[in-house]
Steps between C-alpha positions, in 0.01 A plus 500: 500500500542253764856365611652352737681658814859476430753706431705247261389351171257212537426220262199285436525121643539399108871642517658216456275377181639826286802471252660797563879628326602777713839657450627781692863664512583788727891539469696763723509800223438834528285510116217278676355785712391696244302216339502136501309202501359342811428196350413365097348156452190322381271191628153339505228513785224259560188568602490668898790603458602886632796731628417782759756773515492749778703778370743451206789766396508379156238563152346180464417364129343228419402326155274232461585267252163253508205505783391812706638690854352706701669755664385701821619856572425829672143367536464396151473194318636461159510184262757411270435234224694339266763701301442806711764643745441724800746716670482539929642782658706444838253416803253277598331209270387178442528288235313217394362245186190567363255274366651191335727280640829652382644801472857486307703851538795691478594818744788684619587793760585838431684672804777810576531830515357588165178317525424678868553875345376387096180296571250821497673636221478155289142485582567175676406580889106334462446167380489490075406165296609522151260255331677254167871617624689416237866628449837402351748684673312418864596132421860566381537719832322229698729180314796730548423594870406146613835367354688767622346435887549118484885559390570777809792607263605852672621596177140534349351733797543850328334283186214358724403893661504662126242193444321583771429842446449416122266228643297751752470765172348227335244438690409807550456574127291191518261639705512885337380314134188418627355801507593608103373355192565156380746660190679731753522196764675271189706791425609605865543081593733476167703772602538368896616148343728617232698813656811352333323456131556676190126626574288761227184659437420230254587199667284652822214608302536136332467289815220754634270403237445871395657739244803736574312818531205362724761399729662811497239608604419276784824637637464822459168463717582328748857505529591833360789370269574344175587156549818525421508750751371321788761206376783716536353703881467117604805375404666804666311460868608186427887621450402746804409208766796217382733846567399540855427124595732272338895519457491475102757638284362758288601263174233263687184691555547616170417192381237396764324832352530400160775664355828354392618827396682617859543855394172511314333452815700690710411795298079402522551485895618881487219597317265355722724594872712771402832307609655187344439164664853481664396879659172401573647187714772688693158771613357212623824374747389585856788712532324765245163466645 
């Protein structure tokens, strides 16, 4: 990959010809180290145009929306067309449009604590494309996030991280579906969208397109759980990560999980940790660590 010598980002000469929406927010609070956004935004590049970044600290994803990029890293060249997002891992890249004269996009940076010790684990430190993204809850976490970063309200940062890390899980369930079936991807991308919904074995085998036992079985292979039991595991790592990361009442994460029934899922989370959520937060103060 050729670049140019220079230790800050570079742009192409066409700069000035993109539309570009950028928003960015870094307030002074303590909740933004653990994950945050660097930046969330969208815009439209004409032909020439490019973006060379040296070394970035953040998880770079970008969705293209109509026309083709082409993105350069760790020796490797990857193109992205149309509908198709790619996630970058912090370091060095380039960016730029691929054939066509415009390339119309959205992208956003993932950054903090979190990402730096989670990437490996998420499967997310080598470049992925996920080809025809398509997802629901990414663009009521990406409406909610943009508004949220244009208004700077400090009142919405504890909000903002549990999106973040919601957003980062996400993705990375994105890119874990392509390697299962098409009935088990429906299945597993229904479930990632609708954590909160009344969800069942019928209405997932419904919108997979196959019968209840066949995807029973899918899950069982692959997964090694019942549906409902893989709803209920995800929903509670769910529960688990909003615990540590975010400063939501118990009454609230609840909810975010699915379950409007406070004491009903207070009494899931012990099965699955051994504690009760309000037990399992206090283990996780520093002063217990």
């Amino acid at each position: 990959m050729t670049l140019p010598p220079a230790n800050f980002d570079r742009w192409s000469p066409t700069k000035f010809q993109n539309r570009q929406n950028v928003v960015q927010y870094f307030p002074d609070h303590p909740d933004i180290i653990f994950l945050w956004l660097d930046f969330i935004g969208g815009g439209t590049w004409l032909t020439g145009s490019w973006v060379y970044h040296p070394q970035t600290r953040y998880l770079d994803f970008q969705l293209v929306e109509e026309g083709e990029m082409i993105v350069e890293y760790g020796g490797e060249k990857y193109i992205v067309p149309a509908k198709s997002a790619i996630l970058i891992p912090p370091g060095e890249s380039r960016i730029s449009i691929g054939s066509g004269r415009v390339c119309r996009k959205r992208f956003l940076g993932i950054s903090g604590i979190i990402l730096q010790t989670h990437l490996p684990t998420l499967n997310l430190d080598s470049v992925k494309i996920i080809p025809d993204f398509q997802s629901e809850r990414f663009e009521e976490l990406y409406s909610q996030l943009y508004t949220c970063f244009k208004e700077k309200n400090p009142d919405t940062i504890p909000a903002c991280c549990a999106m973040t890390y919601e957003l980062l899980l996400l993705l990375s369930r994105s890119v874990e579906l392509g390697q299962y079936p098409p009935e088990l991807q429906k299945a597993l991308s229904c479930i990632k969208q609708h954590l909160k919904g009344n969800l069942t074995l019928h209405k997932l085998s419904t919108i997979s397109g196959c019968s209840a036992g066949t995807l029973q079985g899918l899950f069982k292979k692959h997964l090694g759980k019942s549906p409902i039991q893989f709803l209920i595991s995800t929903r509670m790592k769910f529960a688990e990560q909003l615990l540590k990361n975010t400063r939501y009442t118990i009454k609230e994460i609840a909810s975010c999980c699915g379950y409007c029934n406070q004491l009903y899922f207070s009494n899931v989370f012990h099965e699955h940790y051994g504690c009760s959520p309000k037990e399992y937060r206090r283990k996780q103060a520093p002063g217990d660590r």
